[in-house]
C-alpha positions as CSV (number, residue, x, y, z in Angstrom):
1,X,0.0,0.0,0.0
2,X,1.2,3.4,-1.2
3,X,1.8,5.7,1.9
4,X,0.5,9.3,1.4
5,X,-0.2,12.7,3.4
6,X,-3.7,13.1,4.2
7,X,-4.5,17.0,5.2
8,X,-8.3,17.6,6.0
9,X,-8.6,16.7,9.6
10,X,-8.9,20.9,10.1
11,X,-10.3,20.6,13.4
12,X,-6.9,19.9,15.0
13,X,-5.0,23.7,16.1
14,X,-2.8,22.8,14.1
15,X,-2.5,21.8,9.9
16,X,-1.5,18.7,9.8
17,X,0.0,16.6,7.8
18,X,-0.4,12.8,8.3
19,X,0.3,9.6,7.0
20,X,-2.9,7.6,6.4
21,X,-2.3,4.2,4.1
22,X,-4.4,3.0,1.3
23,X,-5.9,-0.5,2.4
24,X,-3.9,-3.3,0.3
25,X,-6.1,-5.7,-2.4
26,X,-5.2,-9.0,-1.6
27,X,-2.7,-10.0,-4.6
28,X,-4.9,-13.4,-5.2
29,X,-8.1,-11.5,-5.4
30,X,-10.7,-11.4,-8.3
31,X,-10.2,-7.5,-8.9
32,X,-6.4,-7.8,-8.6
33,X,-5.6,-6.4,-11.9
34,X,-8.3,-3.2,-11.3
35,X,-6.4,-2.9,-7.5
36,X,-3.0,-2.9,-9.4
37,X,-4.3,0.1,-11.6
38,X,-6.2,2.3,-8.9
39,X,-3.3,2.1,-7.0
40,X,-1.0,2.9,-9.8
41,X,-3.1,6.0,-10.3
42,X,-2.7,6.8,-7.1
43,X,1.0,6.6,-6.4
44,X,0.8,9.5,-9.2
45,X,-1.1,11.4,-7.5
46,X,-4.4,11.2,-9.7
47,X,-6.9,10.9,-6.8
48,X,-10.0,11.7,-9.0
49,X,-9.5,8.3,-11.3
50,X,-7.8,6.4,-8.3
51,X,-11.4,7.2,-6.8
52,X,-13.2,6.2,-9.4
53,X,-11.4,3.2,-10.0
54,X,-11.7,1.6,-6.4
55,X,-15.8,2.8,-6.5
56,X,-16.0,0.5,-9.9
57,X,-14.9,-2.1,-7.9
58,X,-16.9,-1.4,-5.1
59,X,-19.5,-2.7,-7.5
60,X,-18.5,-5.8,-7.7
61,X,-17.3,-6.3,-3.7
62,X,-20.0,-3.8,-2.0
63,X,-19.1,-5.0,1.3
64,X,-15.4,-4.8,1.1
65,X,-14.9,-2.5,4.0
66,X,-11.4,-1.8,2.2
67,X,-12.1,-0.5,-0.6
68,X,-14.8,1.8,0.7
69,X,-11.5,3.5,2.8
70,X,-9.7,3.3,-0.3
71,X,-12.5,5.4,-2.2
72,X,-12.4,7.8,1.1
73,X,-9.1,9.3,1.1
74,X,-8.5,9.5,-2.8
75,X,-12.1,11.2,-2.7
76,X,-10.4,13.7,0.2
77,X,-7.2,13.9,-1.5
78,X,-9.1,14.8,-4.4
79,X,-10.8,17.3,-2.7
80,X,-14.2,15.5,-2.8
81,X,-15.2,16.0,0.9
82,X,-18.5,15.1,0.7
83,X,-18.0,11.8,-1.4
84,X,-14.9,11.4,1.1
85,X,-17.2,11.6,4.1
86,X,-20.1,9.3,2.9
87,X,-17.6,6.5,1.7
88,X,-15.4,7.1,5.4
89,X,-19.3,6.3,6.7
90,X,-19.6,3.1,4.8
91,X,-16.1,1.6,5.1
92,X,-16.9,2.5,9.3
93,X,-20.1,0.7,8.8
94,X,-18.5,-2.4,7.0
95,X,-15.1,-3.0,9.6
96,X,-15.4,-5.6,11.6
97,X,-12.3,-4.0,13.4
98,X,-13.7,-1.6,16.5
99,X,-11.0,1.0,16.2
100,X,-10.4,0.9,12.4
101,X,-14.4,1.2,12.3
102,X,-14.0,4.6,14.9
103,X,-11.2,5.8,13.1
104,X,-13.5,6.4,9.8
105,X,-15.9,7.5,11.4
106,X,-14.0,10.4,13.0
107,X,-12.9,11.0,9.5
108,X,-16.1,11.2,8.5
109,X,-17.7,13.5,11.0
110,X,-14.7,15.9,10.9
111,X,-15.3,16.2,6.8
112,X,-18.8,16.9,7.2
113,X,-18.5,19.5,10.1
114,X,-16.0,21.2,7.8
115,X,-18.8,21.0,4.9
116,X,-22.1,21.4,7.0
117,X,-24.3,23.8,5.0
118,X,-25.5,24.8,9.0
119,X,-22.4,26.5,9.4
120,X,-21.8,30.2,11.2
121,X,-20.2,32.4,8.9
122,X,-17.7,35.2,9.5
123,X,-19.2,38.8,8.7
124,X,-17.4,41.9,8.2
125,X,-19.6,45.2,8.1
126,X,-17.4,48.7,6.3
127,X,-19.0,52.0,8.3
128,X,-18.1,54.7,7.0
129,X,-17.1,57.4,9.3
130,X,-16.4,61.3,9.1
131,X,-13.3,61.1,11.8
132,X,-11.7,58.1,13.2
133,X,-10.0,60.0,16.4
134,X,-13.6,61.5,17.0
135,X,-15.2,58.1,16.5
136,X,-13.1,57.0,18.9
137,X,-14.3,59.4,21.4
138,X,-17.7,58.3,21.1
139,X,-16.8,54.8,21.8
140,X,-14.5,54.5,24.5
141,X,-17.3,55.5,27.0
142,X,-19.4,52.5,26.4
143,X,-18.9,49.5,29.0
144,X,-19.9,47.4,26.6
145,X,-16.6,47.8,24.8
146,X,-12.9,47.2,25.4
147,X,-9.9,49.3,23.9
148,X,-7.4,47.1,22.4
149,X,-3.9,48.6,23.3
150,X,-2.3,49.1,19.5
151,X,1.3,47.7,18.7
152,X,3.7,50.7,17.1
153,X,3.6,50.7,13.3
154,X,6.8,49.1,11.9
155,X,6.2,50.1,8.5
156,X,5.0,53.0,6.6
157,X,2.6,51.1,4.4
158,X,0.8,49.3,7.2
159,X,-3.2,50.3,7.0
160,X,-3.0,53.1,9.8
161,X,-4.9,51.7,12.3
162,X,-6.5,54.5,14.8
163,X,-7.8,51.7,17.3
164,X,-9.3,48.6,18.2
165,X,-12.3,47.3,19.9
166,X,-13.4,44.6,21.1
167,X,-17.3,44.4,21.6
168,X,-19.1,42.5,24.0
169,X,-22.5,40.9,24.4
170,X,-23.4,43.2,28.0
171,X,-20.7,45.2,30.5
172,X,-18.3,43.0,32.3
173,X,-19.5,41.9,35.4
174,X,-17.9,43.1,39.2
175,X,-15.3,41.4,40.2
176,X,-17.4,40.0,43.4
177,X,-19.4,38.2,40.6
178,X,-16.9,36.1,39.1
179,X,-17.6,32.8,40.3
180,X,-21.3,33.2,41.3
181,X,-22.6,33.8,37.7
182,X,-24.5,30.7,35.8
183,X,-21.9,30.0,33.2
184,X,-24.6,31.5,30.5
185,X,-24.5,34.5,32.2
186,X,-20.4,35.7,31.4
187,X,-19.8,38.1,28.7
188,X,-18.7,37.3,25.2
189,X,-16.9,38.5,22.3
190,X,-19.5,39.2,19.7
191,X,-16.9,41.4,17.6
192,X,-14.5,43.3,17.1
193,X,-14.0,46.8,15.6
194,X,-11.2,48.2,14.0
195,X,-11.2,52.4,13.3
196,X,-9.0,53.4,10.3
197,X,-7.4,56.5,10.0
198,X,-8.4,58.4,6.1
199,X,-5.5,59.1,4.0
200,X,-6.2,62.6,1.8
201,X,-3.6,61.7,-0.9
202,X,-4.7,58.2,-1.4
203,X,-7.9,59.6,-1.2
204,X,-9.2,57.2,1.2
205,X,-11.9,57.7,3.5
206,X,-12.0,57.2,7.2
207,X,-13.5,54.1,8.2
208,X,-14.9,51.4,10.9
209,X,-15.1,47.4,10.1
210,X,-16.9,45.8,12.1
211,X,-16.3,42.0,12.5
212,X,-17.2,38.8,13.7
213,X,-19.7,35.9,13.1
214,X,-23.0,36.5,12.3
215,X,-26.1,36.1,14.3
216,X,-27.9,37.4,16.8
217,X,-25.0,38.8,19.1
218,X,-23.3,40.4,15.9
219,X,-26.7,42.3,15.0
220,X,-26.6,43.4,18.5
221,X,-23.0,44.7,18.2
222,X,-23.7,46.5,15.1
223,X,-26.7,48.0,16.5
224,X,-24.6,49.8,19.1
225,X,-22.0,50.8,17.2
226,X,-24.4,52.4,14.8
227,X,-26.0,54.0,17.6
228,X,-22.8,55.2,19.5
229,X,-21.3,57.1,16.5
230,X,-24.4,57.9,14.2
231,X,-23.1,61.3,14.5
232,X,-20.0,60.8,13.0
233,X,-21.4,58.2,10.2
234,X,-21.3,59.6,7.4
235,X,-22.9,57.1,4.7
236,X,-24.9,53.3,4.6
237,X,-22.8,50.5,5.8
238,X,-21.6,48.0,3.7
239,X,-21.8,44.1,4.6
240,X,-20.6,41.0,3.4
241,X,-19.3,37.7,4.5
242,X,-15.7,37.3,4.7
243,X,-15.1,34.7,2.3
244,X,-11.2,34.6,3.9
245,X,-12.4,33.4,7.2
246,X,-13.2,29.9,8.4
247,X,-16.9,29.1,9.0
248,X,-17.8,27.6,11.9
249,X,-20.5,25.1,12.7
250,X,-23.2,26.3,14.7
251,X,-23.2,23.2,17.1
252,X,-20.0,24.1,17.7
253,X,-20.4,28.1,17.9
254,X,-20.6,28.2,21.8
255,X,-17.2,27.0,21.9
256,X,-15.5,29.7,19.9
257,X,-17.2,32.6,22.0
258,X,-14.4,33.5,24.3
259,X,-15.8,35.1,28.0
260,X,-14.1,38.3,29.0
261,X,-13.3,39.5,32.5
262,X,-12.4,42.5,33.9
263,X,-8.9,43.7,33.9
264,X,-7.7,43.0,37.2
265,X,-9.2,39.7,37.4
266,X,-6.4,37.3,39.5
267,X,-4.6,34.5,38.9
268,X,-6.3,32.1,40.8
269,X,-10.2,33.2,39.5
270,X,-9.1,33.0,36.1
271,X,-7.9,29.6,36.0
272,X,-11.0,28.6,37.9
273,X,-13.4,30.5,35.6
274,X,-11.2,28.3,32.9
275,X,-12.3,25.1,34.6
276,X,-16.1,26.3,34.8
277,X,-16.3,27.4,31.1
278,X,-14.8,24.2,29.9
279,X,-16.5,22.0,32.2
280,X,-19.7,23.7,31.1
281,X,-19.4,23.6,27.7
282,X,-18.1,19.8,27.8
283,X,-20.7,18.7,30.5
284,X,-24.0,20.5,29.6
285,X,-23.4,22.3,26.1
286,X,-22.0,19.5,24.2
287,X,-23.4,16.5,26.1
288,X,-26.6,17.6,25.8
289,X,-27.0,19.0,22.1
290,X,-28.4,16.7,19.4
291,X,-26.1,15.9,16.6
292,X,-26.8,14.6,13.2
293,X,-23.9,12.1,13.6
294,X,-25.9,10.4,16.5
295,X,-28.8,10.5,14.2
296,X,-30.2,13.4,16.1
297,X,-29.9,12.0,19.9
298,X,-27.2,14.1,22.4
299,X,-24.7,12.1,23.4
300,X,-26.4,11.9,26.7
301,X,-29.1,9.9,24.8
302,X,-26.8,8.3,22.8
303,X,-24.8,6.8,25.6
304,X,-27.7,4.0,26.0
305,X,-27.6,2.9,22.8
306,X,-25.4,-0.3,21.8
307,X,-26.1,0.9,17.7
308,X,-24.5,4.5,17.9
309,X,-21.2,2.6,20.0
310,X,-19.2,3.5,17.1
311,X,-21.1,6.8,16.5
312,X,-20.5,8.0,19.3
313,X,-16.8,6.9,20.2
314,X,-16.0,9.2,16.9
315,X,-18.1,12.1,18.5
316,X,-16.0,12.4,21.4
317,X,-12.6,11.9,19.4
318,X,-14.2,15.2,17.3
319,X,-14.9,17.1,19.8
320,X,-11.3,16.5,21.2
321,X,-10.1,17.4,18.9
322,X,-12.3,20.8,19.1
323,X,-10.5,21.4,22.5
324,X,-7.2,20.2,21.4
325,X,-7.3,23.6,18.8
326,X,-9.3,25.9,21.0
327,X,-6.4,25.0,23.6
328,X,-9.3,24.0,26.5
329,X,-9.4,21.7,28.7
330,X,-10.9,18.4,28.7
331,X,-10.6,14.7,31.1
332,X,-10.9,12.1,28.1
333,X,-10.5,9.8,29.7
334,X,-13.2,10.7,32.2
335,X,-15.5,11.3,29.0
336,X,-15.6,8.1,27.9
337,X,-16.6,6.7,31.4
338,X,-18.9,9.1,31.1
339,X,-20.4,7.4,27.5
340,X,-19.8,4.1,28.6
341,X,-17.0,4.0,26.1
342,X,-13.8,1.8,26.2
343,X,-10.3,3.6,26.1
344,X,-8.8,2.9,23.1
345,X,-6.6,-0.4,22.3
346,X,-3.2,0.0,22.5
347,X,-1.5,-1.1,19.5
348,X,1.8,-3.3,19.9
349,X,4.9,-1.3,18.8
350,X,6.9,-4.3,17.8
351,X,4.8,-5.5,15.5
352,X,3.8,-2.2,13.2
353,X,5.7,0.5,11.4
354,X,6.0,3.4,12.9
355,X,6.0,5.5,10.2
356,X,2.7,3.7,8.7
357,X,0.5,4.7,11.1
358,X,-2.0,7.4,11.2
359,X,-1.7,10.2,13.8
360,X,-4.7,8.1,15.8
361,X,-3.1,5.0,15.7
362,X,0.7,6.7,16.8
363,X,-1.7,7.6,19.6
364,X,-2.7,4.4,20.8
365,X,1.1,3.7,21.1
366,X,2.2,2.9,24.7
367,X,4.8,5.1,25.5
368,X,6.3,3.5,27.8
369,X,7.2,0.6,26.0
370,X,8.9,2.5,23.1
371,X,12.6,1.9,22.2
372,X,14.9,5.1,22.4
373,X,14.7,5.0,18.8
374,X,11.2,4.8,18.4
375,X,10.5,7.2,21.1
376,X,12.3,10.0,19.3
377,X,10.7,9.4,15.9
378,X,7.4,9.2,18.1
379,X,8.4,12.6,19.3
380,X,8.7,14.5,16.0
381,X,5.2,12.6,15.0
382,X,3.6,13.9,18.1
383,X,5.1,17.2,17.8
384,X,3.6,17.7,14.3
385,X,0.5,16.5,15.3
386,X,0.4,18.5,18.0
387,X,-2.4,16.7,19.9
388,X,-1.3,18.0,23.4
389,X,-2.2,14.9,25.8
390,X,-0.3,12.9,23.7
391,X,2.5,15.1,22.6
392,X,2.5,15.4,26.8
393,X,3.4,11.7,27.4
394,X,5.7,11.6,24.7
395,X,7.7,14.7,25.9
396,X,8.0,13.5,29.8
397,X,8.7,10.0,28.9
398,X,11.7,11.2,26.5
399,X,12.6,13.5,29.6
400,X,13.0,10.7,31.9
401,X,15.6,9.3,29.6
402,X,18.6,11.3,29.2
403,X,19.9,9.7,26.4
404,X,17.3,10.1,24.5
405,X,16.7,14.1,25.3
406,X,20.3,14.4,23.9
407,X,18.8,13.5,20.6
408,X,16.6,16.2,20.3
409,X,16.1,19.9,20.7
410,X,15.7,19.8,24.6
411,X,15.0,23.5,25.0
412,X,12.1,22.7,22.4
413,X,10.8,19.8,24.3
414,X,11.0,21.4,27.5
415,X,9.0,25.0,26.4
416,X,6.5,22.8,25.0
417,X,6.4,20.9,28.1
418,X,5.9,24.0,30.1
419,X,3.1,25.5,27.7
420,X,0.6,22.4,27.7
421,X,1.1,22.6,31.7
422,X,0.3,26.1,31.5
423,X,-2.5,25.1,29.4
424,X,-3.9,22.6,31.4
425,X,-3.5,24.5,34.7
426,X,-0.6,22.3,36.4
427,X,1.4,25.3,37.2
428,X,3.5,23.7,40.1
429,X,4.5,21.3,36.5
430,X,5.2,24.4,34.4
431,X,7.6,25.9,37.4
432,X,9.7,22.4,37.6
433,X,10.2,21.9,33.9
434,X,11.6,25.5,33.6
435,X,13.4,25.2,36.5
436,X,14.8,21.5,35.1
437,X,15.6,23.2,32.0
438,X,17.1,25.9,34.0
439,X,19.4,23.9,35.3
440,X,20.1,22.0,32.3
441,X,21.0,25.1,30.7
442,X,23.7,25.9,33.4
443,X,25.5,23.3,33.0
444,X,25.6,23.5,29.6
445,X,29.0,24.5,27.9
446,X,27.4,25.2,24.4
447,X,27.3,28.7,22.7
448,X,24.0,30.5,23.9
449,X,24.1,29.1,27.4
450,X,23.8,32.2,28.8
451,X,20.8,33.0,26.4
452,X,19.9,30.0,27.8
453,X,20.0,30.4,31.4
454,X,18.8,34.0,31.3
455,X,15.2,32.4,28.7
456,X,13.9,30.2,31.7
457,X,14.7,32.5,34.5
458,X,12.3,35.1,32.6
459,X,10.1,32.1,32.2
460,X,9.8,30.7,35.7
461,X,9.3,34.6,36.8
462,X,6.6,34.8,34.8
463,X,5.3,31.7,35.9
464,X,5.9,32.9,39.8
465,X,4.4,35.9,38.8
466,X,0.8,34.7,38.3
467,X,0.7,34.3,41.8
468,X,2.3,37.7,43.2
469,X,2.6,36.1,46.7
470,X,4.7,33.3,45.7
471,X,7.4,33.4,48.4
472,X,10.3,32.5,45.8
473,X,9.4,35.2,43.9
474,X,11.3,38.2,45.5
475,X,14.6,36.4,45.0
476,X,13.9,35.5,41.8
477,X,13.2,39.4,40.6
478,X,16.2,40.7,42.9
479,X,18.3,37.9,40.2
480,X,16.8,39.8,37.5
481,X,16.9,43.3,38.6
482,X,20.3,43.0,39.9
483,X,22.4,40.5,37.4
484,X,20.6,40.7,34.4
485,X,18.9,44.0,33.7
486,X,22.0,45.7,33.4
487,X,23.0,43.6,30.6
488,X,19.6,43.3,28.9
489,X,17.4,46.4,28.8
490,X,14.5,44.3,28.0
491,X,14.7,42.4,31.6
492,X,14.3,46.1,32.5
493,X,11.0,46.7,31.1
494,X,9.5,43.0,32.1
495,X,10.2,44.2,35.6
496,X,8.8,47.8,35.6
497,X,5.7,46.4,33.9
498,X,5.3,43.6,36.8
499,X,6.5,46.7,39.7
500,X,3.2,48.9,37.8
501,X,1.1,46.4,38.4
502,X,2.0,44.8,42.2
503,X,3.4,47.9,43.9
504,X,0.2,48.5,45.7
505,X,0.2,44.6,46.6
506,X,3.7,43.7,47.4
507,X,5.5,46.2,49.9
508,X,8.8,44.9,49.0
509,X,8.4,46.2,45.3
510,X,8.6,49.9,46.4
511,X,12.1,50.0,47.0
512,X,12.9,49.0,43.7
513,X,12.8,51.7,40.7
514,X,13.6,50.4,37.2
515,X,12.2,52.3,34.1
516,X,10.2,50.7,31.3
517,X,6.4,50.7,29.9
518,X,3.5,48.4,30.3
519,X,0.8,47.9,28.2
520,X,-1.9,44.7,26.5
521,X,-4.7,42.8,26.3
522,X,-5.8,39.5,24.6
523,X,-6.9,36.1,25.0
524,X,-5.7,33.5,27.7
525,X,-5.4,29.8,27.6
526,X,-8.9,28.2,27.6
527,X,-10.8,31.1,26.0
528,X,-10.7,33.9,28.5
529,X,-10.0,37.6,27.7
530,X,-8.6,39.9,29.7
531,X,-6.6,43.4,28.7
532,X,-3.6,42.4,30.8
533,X,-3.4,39.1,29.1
534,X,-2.0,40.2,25.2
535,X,1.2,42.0,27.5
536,X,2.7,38.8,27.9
537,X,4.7,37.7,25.4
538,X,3.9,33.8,23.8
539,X,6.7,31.3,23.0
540,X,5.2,31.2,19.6
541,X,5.1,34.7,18.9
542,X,1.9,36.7,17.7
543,X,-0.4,35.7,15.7
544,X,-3.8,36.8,14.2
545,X,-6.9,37.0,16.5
546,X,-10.3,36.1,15.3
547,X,-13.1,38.0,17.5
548,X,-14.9,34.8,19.4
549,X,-11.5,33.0,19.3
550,X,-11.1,30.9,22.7
C-alpha cells in the first residue's frame, strides 16, 4: 500500500500533515488487476481516477470494508469531501475491526462538520465614518466595549490603524461576581472593531469594520456601534461575508465565543473560571446537544444505545479534537466513562511501522514501551501532530531518559512541556520543567548558554508571577533586577511592567525603581480575555486573532 499525506482533519490547532495508508487488495483476489491500476493511479497522484477506479470495484465487492477506505481518502485527497465523508461512513459501517471502524468514522464526522451547509459564517460590516479620532471618542465611554492597546507601526505602508475594539455581548461583570454567575451569564466577544485613519492623498476615506460571526449577538454589536457614532457616520454601511475566514458550525459556535473578565481579574479566578467554562461547555453544552452524527440524539441519549457505539466513540474523538485547537481543557479519559466507552486499544509497537501509522493510531502507542529510537521518531510525529495529551506523554517520557533528550532539541521539548502545563493548569509542573531546564542550561557549555539560562529564568518569573505572593518570587526578581537587567534592557521593562502592576500589593516592590512601559490585552489559555493578558509575550510569537477565538 502506497503511503500518502492526508491533510483535511482541520479541526486539529494545528494543519496537519499525516500519514494515512491506502488499504492493500489482496494479490490473489478477483479485482487484482483493477487494484493494481487504482493504486498505480494513485501513487501519481491522480486521486480523481484512483477514486473512481476503487468505486467500480466497489460494485462488484459492496461489502469490502477496504475499498470503501480506499475510495475515502483519494475522494479527500481529491478534494471531494462530501463523497470522502459518505464512503469514510460506509467503510466504518462495513469494519469488523472496532478502532479501524471509529477511526473512519472520525474522519467522516470531521469532513462533514467542515462541509455542514449549517455552518456560522464570518461577517465583516465597512462604516463609514467622518473622523476616526472623534469616533473613537464616542466609543470609548461604552462599558460594553474594550480598547485594544495598538502595537507601534513598523512600517510606513501598514493600514494606519487608529484603534481597536473589542465588543461584548453586556458590561463586564464586578469582580465579586466572578464565580457566582450561571456560566450563560459571562460576557462574550460578539466582535470586534477596527477604526482606520483616512489618508487625503490616497484619497481614502475614514472608516470602521466591524467584525465577527453573524447572528444574533453580531446584530446586536452592530446596533450599538451604529447608535454610539451615528453622529460621525457619514454614509450606509456596507456588509458582506468574509469569504477569507473559516466558518464555523453552529453546534459548535458556543465554543468559539471567548468570555471576557475584567482587567484585574487574578490568577487564581481566572484559572478557575477556565475550569467552569470548559466544564460547562463539555458537560451541559455538548453533552446535551443533538447531533446529526448520532442520528439526532445528544450524546447523553446516545450513551444507551449499543447501535450509535461507534457513532459515538468518533463524536468524542471530534470534539477532542475541538479542544485540542481551542487549547481547552478536557478529562478524556473521564468522558468516555462518562459514554460508557472503552479507552482505546493500544496497538503493539513491535509488531507495526512506525511511520505507517496514522496520527490516531501513533496515539494508541504505549509510550512507555517504546525503544529510544522509536521514542524519538514518536516525538517528531507527536510534535507535528500537536495533539497535546499525547505530545505530553511523549515529551515526559523522552525527559526521563537522558539519552534520548540528547537526541533532540531539549530547550524545544522542554518549552512545550511548560506550555501544555500552563494550558492545562498544572502550574507547580510548568515551574519544575523550567526550573529543570534551568538547570540544564547551566551546565551546559554550548554557545547561547547564557541565552539560555537567562530564557527560563524570565520564564519561571513569569510563571511565579501569576501568583504575586509566591514566596520565591522576590529572589527571583532581585536575580533579574540586579544580574541581568544591566545587561539586557528588555529584563528592565518586564520588571517595571510587573513593579506597575503589584506595587500597591507587594511592599517589597517599592524599594525598587527600574524604568520601562506596560501595556496589553488579549486572550488566555482556555478562552478567556482579559486586557492584561496580550502583554505577555507567547513562546510562539503573535499571531492573528479572530473576534470569538477561545
Amino acid at each position: 500500500p502506497r503511503s500518502t499525506l492526508f491533510p483535511y482533519t482541520t479541526l486539529f490547532r494545528s494543519p496537519l500533515r499525516n500519514v494515512h495508508q491506502l488499504i492493500a487488495y489482496p494479490n490473489d483476489g478477483p479485482q487484482a488487476a483493477e487494484a493494481a491500476k487504482a493504486n498505480a493511479l494513485a501513487t501519481y497522484g491522480c486521486w480523481g481516477p484512483a477514486a473512481r477506479a476503487f468505486t467500480r470495484m466497489t460494485d462488484q465487492e459492496p461489502q469490502n470494508a477496504g475499498l470503501w477506505q480506499d475510495v475515502a481518502l483519494c475522494r479527500a485527497w481529491d478534494a471531494d469531501e462530501i463523497g470522502a465523508a459518505e464512503a469514510f461512513h460506509r467503510a466504518a459501517s462495513l469494519t469488523s475491526d472496532f478502532e479501524t471502524a471509529v477511526e473512519n468514522e472520525t474522519l467522516a464526522q470531521l469532513l462533514e462538520l467542515k462541509t455542514s451547509s449549517d455552518a456560522v459564517l464570518l461577517r465583516g460590516v465597512e462604516i463609514p465614518i467622518r473622523s476616526a479620532s472623534r469616533t473613537l471618542g464616542l466609543l470609548e465611554s461604552d462599558d460594553r466595549l474594550t480598547r485594544v492597546p495598538q502595537p507601534k507601526r513598523e512600517e510606513q505602508d501598514q493600514i494606519p490603524i487608529a484603534g481597536e475594539f473589542v465588543v461584548k455581548n453586556k458590561p463586564l461583570p464586578a469582580e465579586n461576581e466572578l464565580g457566582q454567575l450561571a456560566p450563560d451569564e459571562y460576557p462574550f466577544i460578539a466582535a470586534t472593531l477596527m477604526e482606520i485613519d483616512a489618508n487625503a492623498e490616497e484619497g481614502r476615506p475614514a472608516l470602521a469594520y466591524l467584525r465577527g460571526y453573524a447572528g444574533e449577538a453580531f446584530d446586536a454589536a452592530l446596533k450599538l456601534i451604529e447608535q454610539l457614532a451615528s453622529d460621525e457616520i457619514s454614509g450606509p454601511t456596507v456588509s458582506a461575508i468574509d469569504e477569507g475566514g473559516e466558518s464555523v458550525p453552529r453546534e459548535q459556535i458556543p465554543f468559539f465565543r471567548a468570555w471576557q473578565l475584567p482587567p484585574q481579574t487574578s490568577a487564581a479566578v481566572r484559572h478557575q473560571l477556565i475550569e467552569t467554562r470548559w466544564r460547562y461547555l463539555v458537560d451541559q453544552v455538548w453533552m446535551n446537544a443533538p447531533q446529526a452524527a448520532l442520528g439526532g440524539k445528544s450524546p447523553a441519549a446516545a450513551k444507551d444505545d449499543s447501535s450509535l457505539r461507534t457513532q459515538l466513540t468518533a463524536a468524542a474523538y471530534v470534539l477532542d479534537a475541538l479542544v485540542q485547537r481551542l487549547r481547552g481543557r478536557l478529562d478524556f479519559d473521564g468522558l468516555l466513562q462518562r459514554l460508557n466507552l472503552n479507552p482505546p486499544t493500544p496497538i503493539d509497537a513491535a509488531n507495526v511501522t512506525l511511520s505507517a501509522l496514522s496520527p490516531m493510531q501513533l496515539h494508541r502507542l504505549p509510550v512507555a514501551q517504546l525503544s529510544d529510537s522509536q521514542l524519538v521518531y514518536t516525538q517528531r510525529r507527536a510534535t507535528l501532530v500537536g495533539h497535546r495529551r499525547f505530545v505530553d506523554a511523549v515529551l515526559r517520557e523522552l525527559v526521563a531518559r537522558p539519552q534520548c533528550l540528547e537526541q533532540v532539541d531539549s530547550n524545544r521539548v522542554f518549552y512545550n512541556l511548560v506550555d501544555i502545563a500552563q494550558i492545562d493548569g498544572r502550574f507547580d509542573d510548568a515551574i519544575a520543567y523550567s526550573r529543570q531546564a534551568k538547570e540544564r542550561a547551566t551546565k551546559s557549555k554550548d554557545q547561547g548558554a547564557f541565552e539560555n539560562v537567562l530564557s527560563w529564568t524570565v520564564t519561571e518569573f513569569a510563571l511565579r508571577a501569576e501568583q504575586p505572593e509566591d514566596p520565591e518570587l522576590p529572589a527571583l526578581y532581585r536575580l533579574l533586577a540586579e544580574y541581568y537587567a544591566p545587561k539586557v534592557p528588555h529584563v528592565a521593562v518586564i520588571l517595571d511592567v510587573f513593579r506597575q502592576q503589584n506595587a500597591e500589593k507587594l511592599p517589597w516592590l517599592r524599594s525598587e525603581l527600574l524604568v520601562g512601559s506596560a501595556a496589553g490585552g488579549g486572550t488566555t489559555a482556555g478562552g478567556l480575555w482579559t486586557p492584561d493578558a496580550a502583554a505577555a509575550p507567547s513562546p510562539s510569537g503573535s499571531k492573528l486573532w479572530l473576534p470569538g477565538q477561545g
